[in-house]
Backbone as a ProteinNet text record, in pm:
[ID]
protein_1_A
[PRIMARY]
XXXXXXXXXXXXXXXXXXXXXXXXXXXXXXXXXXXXXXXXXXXXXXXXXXXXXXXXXXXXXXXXXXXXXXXXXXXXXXXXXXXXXXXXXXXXXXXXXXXXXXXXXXXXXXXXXXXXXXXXXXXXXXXXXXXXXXXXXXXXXXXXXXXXXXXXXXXXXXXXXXXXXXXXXXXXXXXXXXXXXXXXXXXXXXXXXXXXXXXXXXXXXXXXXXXXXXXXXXXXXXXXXXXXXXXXXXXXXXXXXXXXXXXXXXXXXXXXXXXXXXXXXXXXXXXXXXXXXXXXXXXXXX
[TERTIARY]
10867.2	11000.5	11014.8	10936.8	10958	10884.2	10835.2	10686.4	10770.8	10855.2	10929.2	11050	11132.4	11241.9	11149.2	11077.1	10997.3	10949.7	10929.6	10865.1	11027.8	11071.2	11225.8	11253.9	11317	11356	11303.7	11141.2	11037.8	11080.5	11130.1	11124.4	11248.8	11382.1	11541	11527.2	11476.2	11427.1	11359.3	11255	11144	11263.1	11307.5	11427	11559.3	11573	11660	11610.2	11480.8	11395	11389	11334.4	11282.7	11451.7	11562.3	11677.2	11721.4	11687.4	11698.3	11610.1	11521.2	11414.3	11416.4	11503.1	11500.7	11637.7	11697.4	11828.4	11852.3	11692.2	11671.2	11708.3	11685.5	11770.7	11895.6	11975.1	12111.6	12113.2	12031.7	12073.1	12071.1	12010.3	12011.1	12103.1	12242.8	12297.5	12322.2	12230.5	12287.9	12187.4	12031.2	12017.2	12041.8	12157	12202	12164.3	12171.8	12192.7	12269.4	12267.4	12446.3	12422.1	12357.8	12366.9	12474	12629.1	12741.3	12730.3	12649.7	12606.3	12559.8	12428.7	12328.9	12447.1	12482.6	12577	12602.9	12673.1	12719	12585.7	12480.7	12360.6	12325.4	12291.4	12278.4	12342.7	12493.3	12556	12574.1	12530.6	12462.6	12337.3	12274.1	12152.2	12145.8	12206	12265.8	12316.8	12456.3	12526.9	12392.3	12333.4	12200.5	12100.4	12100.1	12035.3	12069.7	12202.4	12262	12223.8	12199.3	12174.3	12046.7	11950.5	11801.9	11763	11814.8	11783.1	11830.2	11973.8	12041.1	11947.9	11878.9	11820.3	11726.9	11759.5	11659.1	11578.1	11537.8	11409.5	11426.8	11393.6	11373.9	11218.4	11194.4	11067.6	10993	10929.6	10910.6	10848.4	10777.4	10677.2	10795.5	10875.3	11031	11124.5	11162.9	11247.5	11384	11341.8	11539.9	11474.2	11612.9	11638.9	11574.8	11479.9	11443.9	11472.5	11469	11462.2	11342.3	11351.7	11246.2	11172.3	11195.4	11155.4	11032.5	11071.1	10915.1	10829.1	10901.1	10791.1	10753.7	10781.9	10684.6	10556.3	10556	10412.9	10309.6	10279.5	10155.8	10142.9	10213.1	10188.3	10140	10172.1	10163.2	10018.4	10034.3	9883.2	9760.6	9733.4	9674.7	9636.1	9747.1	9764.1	9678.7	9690.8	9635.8	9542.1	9495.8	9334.1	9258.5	9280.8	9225.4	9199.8	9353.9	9313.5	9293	9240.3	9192.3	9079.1	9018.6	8881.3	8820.8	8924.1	8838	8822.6	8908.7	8915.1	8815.9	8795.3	8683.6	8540.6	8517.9	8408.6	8408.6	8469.7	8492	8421.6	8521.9	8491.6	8315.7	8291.8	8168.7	8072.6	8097.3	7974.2	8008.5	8142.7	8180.3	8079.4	8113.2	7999.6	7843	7792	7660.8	7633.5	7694.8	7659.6	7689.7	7801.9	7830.5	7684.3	7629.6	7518.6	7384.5	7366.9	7294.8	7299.2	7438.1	7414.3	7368.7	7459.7	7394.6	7263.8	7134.6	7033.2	6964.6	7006.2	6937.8	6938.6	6806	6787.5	6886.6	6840.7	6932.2	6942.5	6810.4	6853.4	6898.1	6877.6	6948.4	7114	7120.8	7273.7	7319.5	7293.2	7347.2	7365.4	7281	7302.4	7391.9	7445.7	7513	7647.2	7650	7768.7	7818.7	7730.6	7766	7854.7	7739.9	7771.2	7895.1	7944.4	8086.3	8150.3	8163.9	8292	8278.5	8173.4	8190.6	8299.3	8190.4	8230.3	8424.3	8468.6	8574	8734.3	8643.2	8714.4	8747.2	8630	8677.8	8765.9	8881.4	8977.8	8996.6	9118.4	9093.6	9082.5	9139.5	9083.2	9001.8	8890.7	8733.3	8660.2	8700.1	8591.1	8718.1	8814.8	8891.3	8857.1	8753.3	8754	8607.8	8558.6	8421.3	8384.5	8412.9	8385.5	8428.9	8556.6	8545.7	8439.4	8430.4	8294.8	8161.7	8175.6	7936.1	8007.2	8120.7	8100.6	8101.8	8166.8	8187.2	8031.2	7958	7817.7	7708.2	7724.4	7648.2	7678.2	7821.9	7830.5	7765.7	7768.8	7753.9	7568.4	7529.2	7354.1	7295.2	7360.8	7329.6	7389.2	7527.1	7568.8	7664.9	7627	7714.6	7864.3	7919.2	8082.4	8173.1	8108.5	8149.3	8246	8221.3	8325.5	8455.1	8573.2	8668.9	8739.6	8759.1	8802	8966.9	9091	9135.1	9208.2	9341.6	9383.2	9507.1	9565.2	9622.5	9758	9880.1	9992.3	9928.2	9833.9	9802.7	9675.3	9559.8	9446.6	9441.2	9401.4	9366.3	9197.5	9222.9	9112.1	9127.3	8967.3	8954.2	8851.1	8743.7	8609.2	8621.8	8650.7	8635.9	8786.1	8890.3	9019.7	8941.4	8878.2	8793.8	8711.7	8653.2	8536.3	8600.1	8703.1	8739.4	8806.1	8897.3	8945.5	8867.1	8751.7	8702.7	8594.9	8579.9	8531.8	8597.7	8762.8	8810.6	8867.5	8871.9	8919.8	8740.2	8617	8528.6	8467.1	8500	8480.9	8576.1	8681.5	8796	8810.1	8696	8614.4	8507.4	8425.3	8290.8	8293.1	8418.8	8438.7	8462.4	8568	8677.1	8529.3	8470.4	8331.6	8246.1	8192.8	8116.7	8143	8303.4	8366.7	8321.6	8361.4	8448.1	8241	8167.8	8063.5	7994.7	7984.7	7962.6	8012	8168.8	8231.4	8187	8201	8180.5	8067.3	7935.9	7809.3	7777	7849	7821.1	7903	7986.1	8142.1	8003.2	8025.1	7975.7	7967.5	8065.4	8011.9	7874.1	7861.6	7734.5	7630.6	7665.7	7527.7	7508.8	7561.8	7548.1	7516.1	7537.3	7481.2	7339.9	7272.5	7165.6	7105.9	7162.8	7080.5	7031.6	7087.9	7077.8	6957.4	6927.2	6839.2	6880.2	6984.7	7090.3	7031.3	6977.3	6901	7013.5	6957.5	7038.5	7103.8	7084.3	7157.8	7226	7260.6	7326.9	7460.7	7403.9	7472.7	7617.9	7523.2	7626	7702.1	7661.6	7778.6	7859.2	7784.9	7889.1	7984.8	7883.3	8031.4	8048.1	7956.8	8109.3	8128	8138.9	8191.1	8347.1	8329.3	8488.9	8563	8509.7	8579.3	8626.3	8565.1	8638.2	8777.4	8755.6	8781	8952.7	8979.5	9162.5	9229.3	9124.1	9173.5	9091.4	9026.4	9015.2	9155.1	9214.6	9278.7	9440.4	9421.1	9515.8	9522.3	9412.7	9385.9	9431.2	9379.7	9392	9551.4	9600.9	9786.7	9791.2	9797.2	9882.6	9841.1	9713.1	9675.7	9720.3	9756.4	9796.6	9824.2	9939.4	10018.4	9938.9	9826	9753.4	9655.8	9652.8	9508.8	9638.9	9789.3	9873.8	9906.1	9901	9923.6	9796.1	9685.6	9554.5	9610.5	9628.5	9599.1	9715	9855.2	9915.7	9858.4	9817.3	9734	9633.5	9566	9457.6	9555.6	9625.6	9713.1	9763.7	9758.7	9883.7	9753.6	9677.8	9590	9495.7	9469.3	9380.4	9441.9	9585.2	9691.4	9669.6	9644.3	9622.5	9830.7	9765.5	9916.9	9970.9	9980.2	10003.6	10160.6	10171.4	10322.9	10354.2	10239.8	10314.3	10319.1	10256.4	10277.2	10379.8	10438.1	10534.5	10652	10640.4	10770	10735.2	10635	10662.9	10736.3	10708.7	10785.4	10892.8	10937.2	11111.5	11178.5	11136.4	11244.7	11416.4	11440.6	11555.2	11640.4	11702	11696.2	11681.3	11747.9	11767.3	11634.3	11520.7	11400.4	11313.7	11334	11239.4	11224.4	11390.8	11446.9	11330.1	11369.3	11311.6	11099.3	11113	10914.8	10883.2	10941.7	10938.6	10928.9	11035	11024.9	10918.1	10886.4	10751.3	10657.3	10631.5	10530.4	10488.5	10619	10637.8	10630.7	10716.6	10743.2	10604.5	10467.8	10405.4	10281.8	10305.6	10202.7	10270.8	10418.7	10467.4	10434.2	10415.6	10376.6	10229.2	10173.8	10000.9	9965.9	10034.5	10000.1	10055.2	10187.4	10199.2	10087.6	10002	9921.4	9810.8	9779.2	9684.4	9695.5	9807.9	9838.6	9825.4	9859.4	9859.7	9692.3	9657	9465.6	9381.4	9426.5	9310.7	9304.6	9197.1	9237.5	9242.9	9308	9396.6	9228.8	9144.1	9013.5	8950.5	8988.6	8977.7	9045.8	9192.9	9289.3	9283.2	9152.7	9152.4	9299	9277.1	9403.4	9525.7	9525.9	9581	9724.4
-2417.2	-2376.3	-2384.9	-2466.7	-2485.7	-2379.6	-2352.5	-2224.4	-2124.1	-2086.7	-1950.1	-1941.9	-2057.7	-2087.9	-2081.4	-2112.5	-2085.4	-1955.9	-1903.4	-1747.6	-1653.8	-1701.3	-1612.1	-1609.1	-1758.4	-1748.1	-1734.7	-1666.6	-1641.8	-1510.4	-1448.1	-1274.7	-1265.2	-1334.9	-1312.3	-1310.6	-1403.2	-1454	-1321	-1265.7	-1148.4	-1034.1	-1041.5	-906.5	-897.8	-990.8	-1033.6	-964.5	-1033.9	-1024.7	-838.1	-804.5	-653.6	-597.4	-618.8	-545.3	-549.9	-665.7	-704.6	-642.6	-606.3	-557.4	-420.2	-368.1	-202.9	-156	-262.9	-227.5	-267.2	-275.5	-271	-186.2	-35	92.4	75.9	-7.1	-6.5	-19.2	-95	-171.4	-104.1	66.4	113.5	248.1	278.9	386.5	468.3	579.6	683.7	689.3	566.8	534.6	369.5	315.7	209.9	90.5	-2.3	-156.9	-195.2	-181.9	-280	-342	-500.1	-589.4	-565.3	-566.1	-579.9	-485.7	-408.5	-251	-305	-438.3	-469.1	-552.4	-612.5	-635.2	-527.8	-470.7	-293.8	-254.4	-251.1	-193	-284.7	-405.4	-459.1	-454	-429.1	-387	-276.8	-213.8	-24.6	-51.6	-122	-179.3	-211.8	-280.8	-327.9	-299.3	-180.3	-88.4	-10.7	50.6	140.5	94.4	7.4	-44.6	3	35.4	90.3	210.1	306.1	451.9	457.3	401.5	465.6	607.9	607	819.9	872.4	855.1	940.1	1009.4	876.7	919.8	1031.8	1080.8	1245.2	1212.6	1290.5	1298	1460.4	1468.9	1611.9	1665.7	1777.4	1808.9	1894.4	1863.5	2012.6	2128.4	2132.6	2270	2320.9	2226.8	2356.9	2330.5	2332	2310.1	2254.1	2211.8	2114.6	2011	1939.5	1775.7	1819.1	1691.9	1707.9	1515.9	1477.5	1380.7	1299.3	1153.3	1062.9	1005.9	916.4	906.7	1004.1	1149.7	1153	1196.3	1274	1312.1	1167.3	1054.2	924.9	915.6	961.6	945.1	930.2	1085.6	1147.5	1033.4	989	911.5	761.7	721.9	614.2	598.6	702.6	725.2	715.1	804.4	801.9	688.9	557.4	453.3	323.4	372.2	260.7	306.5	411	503.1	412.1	428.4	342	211.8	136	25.1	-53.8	4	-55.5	-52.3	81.5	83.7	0	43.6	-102.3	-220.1	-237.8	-387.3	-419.6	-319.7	-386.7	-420.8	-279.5	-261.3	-380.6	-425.9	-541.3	-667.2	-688.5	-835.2	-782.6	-718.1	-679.1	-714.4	-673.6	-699.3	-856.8	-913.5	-1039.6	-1157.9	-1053.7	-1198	-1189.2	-1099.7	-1080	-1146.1	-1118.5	-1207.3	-1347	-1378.8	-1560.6	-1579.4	-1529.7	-1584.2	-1538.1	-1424.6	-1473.8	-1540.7	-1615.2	-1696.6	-1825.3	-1831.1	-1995.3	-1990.6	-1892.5	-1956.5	-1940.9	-1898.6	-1885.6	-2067.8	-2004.2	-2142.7	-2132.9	-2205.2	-2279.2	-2190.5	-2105.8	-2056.7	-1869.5	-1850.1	-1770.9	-1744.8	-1898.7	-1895.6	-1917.6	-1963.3	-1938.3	-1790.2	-1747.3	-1607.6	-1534.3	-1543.7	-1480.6	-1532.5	-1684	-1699.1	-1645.2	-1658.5	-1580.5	-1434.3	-1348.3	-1218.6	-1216.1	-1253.5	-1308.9	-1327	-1436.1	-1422.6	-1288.3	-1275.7	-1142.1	-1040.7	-1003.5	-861.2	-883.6	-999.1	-1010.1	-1011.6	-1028.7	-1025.2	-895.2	-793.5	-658.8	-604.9	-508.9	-449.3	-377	-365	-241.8	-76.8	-118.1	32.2	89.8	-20.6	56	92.3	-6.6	91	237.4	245.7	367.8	483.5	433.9	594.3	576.5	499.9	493.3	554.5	516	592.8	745.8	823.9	972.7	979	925.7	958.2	1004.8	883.8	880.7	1056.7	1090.3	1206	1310.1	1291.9	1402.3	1429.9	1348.9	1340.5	1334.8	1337.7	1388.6	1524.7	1570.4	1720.3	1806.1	1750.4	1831.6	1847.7	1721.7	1678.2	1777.8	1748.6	1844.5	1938.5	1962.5	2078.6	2028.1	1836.7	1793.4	1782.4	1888	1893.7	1863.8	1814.9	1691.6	1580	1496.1	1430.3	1466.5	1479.3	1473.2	1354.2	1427.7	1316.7	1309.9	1395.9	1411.9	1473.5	1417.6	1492.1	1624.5	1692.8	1747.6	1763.5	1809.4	1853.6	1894	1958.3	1957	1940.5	1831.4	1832.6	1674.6	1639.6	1455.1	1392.8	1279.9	1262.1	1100.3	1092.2	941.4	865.3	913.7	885.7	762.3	811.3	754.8	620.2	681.1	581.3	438.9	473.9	397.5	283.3	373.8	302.6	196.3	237	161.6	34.2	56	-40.7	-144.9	-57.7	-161.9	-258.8	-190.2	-310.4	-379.8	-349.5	-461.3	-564.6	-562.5	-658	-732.8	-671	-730.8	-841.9	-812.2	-915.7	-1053.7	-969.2	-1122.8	-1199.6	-1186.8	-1193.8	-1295.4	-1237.3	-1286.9	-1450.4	-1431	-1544.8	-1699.8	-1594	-1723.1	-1782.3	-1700.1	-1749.4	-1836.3	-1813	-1861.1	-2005.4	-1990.4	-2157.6	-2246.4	-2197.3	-2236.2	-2300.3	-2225.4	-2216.1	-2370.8	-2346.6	-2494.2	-2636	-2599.2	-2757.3	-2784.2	-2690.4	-2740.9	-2741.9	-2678.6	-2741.5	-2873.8	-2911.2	-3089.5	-3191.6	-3109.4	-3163.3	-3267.6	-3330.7	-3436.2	-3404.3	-3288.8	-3262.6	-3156.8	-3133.3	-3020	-3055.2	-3207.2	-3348.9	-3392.1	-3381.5	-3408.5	-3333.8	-3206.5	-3096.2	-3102	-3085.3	-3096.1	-3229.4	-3284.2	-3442.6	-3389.3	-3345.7	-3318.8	-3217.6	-3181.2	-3022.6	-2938.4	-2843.1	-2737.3	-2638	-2530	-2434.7	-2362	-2354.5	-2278.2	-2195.9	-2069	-1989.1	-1989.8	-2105.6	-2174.2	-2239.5	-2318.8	-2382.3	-2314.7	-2184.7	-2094	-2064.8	-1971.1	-1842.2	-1956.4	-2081.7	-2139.9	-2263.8	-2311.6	-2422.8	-2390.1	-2328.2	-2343.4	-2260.6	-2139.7	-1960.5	-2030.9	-2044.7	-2117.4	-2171.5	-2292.6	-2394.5	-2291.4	-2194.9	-2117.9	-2003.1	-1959.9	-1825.6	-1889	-1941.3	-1987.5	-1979	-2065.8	-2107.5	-1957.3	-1881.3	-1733.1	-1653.2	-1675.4	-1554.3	-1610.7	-1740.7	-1782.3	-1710.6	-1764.3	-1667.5	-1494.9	-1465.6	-1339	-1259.7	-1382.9	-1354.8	-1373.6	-1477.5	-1536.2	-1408.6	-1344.9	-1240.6	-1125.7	-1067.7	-961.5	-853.1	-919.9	-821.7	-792.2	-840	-812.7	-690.4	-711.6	-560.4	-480	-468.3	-370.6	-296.3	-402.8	-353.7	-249.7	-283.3	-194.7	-69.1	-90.4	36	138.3	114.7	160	214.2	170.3	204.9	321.3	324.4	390.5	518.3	507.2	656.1	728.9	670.3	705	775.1	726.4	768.5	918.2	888.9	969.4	1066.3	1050.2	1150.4	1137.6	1070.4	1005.6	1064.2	1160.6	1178.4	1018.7	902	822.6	749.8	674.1	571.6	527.8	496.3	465.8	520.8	602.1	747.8	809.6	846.7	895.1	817.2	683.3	587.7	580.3	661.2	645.2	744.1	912.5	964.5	1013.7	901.2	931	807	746.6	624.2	612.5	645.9	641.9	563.9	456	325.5	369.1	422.3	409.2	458.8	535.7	576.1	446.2	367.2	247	118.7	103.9	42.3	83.9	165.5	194	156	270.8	215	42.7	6.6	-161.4	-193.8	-149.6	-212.4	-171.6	-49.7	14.9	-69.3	-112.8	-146.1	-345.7	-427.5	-544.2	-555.6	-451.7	-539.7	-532.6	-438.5	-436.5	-539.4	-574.1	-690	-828.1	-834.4	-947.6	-961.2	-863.5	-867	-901	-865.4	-879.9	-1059.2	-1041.5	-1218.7	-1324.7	-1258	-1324.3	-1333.8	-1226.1	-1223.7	-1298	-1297.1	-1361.7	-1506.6	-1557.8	-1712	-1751.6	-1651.6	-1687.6	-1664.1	-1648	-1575.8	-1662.9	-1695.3	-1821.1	-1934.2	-2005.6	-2111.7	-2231.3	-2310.5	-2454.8	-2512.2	-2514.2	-2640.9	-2549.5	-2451.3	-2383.9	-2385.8	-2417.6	-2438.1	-2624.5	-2672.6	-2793.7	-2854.1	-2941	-3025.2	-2953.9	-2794.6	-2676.8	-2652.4
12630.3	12585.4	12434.8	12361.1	12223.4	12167.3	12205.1	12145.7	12218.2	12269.3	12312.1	12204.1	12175.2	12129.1	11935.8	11954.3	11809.5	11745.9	11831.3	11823.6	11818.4	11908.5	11899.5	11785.8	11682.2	11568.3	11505.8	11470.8	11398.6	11377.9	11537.3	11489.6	11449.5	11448	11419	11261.2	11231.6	11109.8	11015.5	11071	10982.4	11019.5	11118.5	11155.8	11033	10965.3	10890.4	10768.2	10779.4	10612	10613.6	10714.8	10700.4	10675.2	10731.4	10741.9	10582.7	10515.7	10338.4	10272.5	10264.7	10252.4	10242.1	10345.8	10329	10282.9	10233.7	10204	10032	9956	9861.6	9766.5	9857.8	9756.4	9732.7	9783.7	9785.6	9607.4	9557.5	9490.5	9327.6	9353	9246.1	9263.9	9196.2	9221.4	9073.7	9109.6	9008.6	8888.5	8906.3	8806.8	8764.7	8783.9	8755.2	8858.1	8785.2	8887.9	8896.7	9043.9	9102.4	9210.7	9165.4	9230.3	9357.9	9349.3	9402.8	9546.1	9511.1	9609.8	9671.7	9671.5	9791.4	9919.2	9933.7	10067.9	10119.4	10123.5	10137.7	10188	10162.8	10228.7	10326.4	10277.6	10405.7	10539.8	10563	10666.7	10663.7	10580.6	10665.1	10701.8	10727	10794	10884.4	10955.1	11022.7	11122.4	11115	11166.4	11221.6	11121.6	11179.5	11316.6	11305.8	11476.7	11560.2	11586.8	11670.2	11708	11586.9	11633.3	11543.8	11593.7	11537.2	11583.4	11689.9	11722	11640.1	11572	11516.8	11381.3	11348.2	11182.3	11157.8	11053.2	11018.7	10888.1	10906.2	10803.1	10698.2	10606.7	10556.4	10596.8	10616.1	10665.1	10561.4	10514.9	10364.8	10397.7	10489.9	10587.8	10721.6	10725.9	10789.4	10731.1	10611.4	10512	10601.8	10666.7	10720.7	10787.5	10805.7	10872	10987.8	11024.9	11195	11246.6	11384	11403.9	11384.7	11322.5	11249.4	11363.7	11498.3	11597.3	11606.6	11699.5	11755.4	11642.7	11495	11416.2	11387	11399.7	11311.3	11392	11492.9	11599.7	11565	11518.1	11419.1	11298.7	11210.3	11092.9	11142	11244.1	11324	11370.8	11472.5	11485.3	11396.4	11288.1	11157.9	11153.7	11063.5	11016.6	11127.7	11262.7	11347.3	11330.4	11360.8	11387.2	11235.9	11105.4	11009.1	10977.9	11020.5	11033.3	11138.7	11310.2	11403.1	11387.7	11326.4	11309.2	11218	11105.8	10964.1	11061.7	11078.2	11128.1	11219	11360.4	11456.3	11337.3	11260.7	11244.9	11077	11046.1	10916.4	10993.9	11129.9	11213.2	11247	11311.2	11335	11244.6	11119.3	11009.7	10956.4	10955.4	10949.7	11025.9	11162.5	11233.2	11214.1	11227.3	11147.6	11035.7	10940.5	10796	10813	10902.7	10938.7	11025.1	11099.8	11186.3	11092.8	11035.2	10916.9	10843	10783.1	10662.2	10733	10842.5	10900.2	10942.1	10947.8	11007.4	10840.5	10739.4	10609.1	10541.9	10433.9	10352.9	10222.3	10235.8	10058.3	9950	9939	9814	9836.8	9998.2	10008.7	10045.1	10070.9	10098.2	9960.9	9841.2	9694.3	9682	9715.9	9639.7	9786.5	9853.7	9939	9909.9	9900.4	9819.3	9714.1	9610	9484.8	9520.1	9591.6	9605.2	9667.5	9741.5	9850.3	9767.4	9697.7	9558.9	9468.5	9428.7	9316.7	9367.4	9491.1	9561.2	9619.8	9629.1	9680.7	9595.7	9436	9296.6	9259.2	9314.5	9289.9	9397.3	9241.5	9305.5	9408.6	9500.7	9607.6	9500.2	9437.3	9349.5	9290.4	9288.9	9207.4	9402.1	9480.8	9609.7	9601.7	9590.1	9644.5	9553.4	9403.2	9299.7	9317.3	9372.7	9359.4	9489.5	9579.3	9686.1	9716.7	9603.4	9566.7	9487.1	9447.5	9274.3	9364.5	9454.3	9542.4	9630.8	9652	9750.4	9683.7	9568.5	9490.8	9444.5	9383.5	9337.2	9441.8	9569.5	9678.3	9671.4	9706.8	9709.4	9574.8	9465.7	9338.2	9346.3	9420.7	9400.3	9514.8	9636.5	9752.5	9856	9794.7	9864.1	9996	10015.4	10107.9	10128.9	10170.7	10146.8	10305.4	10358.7	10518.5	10481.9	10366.1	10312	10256.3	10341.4	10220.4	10102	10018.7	9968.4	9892.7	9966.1	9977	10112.1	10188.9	10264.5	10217	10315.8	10289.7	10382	10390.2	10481.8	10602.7	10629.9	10816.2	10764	10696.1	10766.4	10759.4	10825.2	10812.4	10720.4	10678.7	10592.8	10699.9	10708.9	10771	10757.4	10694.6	10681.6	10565.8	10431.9	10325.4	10340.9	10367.7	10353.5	10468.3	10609.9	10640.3	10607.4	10527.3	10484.1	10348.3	10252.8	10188.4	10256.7	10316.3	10388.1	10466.2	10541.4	10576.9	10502.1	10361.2	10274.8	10202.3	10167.6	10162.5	10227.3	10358.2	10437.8	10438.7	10485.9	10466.9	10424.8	10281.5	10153.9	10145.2	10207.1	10221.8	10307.4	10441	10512.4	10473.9	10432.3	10393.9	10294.7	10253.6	10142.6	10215.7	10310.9	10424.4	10512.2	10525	10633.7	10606.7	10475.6	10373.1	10359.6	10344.8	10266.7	10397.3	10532	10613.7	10727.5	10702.4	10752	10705.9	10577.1	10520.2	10562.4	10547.2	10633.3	10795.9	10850.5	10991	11025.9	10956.1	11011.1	10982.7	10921.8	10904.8	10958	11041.2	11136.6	11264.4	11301.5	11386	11531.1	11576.5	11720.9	11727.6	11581.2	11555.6	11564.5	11507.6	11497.8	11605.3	11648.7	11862.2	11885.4	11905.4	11983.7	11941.3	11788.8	11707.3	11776	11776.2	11899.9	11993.1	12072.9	12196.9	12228	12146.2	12148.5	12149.6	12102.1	12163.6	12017.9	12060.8	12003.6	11864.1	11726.2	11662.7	11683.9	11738.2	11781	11907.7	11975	12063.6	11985.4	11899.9	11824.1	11734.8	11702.8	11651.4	11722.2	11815.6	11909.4	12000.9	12053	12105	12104.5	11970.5	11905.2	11802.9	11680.1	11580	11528.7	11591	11608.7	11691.4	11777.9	11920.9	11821.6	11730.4	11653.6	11510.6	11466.7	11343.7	11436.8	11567.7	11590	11564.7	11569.6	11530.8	11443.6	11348	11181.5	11114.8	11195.2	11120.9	11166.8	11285.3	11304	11233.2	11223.4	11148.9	10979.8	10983.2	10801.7	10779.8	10911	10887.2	10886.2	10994.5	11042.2	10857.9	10791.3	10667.7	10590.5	10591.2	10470.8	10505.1	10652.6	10659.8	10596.1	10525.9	10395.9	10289.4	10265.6	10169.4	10208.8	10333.9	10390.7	10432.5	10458.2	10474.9	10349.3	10199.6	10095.1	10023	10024.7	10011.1	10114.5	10207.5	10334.4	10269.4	10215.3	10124.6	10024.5	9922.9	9807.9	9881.2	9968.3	9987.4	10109.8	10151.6	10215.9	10100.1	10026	9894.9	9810.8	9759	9693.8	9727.4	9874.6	9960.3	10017.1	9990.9	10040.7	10219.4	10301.5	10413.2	10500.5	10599.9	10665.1	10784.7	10697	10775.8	10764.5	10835.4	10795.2	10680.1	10606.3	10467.5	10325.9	10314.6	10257.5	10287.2	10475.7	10473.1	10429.8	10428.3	10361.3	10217.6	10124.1	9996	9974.9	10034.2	10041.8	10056.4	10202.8	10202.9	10202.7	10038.4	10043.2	10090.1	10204.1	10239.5	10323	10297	10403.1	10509.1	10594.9	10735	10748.7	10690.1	10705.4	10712.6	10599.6	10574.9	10673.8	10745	10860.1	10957.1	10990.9	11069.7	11092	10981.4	10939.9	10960.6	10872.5	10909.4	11034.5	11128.3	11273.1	11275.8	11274.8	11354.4	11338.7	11251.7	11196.3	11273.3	11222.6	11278.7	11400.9	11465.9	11620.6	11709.1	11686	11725.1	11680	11575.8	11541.1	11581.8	11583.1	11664.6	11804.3	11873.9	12003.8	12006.3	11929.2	11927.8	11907.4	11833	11752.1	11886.6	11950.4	12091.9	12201.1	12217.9	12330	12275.9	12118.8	12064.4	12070.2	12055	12096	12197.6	12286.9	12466.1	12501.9	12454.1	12484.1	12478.8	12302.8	12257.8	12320.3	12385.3	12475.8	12389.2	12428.6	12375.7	12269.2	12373	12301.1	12201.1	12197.2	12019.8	11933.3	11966.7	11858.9	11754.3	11886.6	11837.8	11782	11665.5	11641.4	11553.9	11547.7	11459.1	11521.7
[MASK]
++++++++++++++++++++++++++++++++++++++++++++++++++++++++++++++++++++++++++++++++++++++++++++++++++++++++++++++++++++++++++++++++++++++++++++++++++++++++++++++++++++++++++++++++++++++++++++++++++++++++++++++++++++++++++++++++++++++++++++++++++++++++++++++++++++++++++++++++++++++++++++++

């Protein structure tokens, strides 16, 4: 009951924040700042819950208002399609390099460290021009024009916005693993197991892979906003027909209201089944 009653006021709470949040435009009219304006938006925020069907969108390829609901689908879609994929395929190469670094020696785990901090210092914006630059200079070297590197109003681009994304969540990845790899191979139920005879790669996949998978997905809940803010940068850039491109485009509260939910209530639900999933003797003392 406390973990239901906790989670409730977790989402009343972010429901609050997002409704403040999109009621930010209020706060500039005409040009001007007027503080005095943001209340006033906030309860047109508010009021708006009520009729989320009602809200329209401008459409620029049928020059009039259409309803925001089912056209958000398509942009929705997009936006998961990129970052479900970064993501499986980030964790994927994540655990690979964690089970390589732990069976490596000493002086290859320096230099994997090293590289892990470097690579994790660079911006999301040198992989996002660098990765137009290698396609542009494949196509110019050999004629390969399969990459886009731009989308457009009806064609979708997914390859490259992909691939960026999924090297920056990667790297921020690779760092958390790195740190985190070090402390617990010297944690004492490891030294028992290592007593016991319990084979390295035993050792890994089944104690202290179980003992990180928590305090990773914990990391990953707290950073969120940071791989939502890149995935921004890189729709925006790549011209990507997804959700948040279309909310740079139509900064319009009751538009942004809306996007927000979209966006929250489905990772609130996720992070629920994810709590309910993980079993208790992995959350250890967390």
């Amino acid at each position: 009951m406390n973990w239901i009653a906790q989670k409730s006021a977790q989402f009343f709470i972010t429901l609050f924040v997002l409704i403040a949040i999109s009621a930010l435009p209020s706060l500039v009219v005409q040009l001007e700042f007027v503080p005095s304006n943001y209340w006033n938006g906030i309860q047109q925020q508010f009021s708006q819950l009520a009729k989320l069907d009602e809200i329209t969108y401008y459409n620029v390829t049928a020059q009039r208002e259409l309803p925001l609901l089912p056209d958000l689908a398509p942009p929705m879609k997009e936006t998961v399609i990129i970052f479900m994929t970064s993501l499986i395929v980030s964790v994927g190469f994540a655990l690979l390099y964690a089970y390589f670094f732990y069976r490596s020696g000493k002086r290859v785990r320096t230099v994997l460290q090293q590289t892990s901090q470097t690579l994790e210092m660079i911006p999301d914006l040198f992989w996002l021009i660098f990765s137009q630059f290698l396609a542009i200079t494949i196509y110019k070297k050999t004629g390969f024009d399969r990459i886009e590197v731009a989308g457009g109003f009806a064609e979708y681009i997914r390859f490259l916005p992909i691939v960026t994304l999924t090297l920056t969540i990667l790297f921020f990845f690779l760092k958390w693993l790195t740190k985190h790899i070090l402390e617990e191979e010297v944690s004492l139920f490891l030294e028992l197991a290592r007593a016991k005879g319990v084979r390295p790669a035993a050792l890994f996949w089944r104690h202290l892979l179980p003992n990180l998978v928590y305090r990773f997905y914990l990391f990953f809940r707290s950073n969120l906003i940071t791989v939502l803010s890149s995935l921004l940068i890189i729709e925006y850039l790549f011209n990507v027909q997804g959700i948040f491109r279309f909310a740079v485009y139509n900064p319009v509260m009751p538009i942004l209201l809306v996007i927000l939910l979209v966006v929250y209530i489905p990772i609130f639900i996720l992070d629920l089944v994810a709590e309910w999933l993980i079993p208790n003797a992995w959350k250890g003392g967390i």
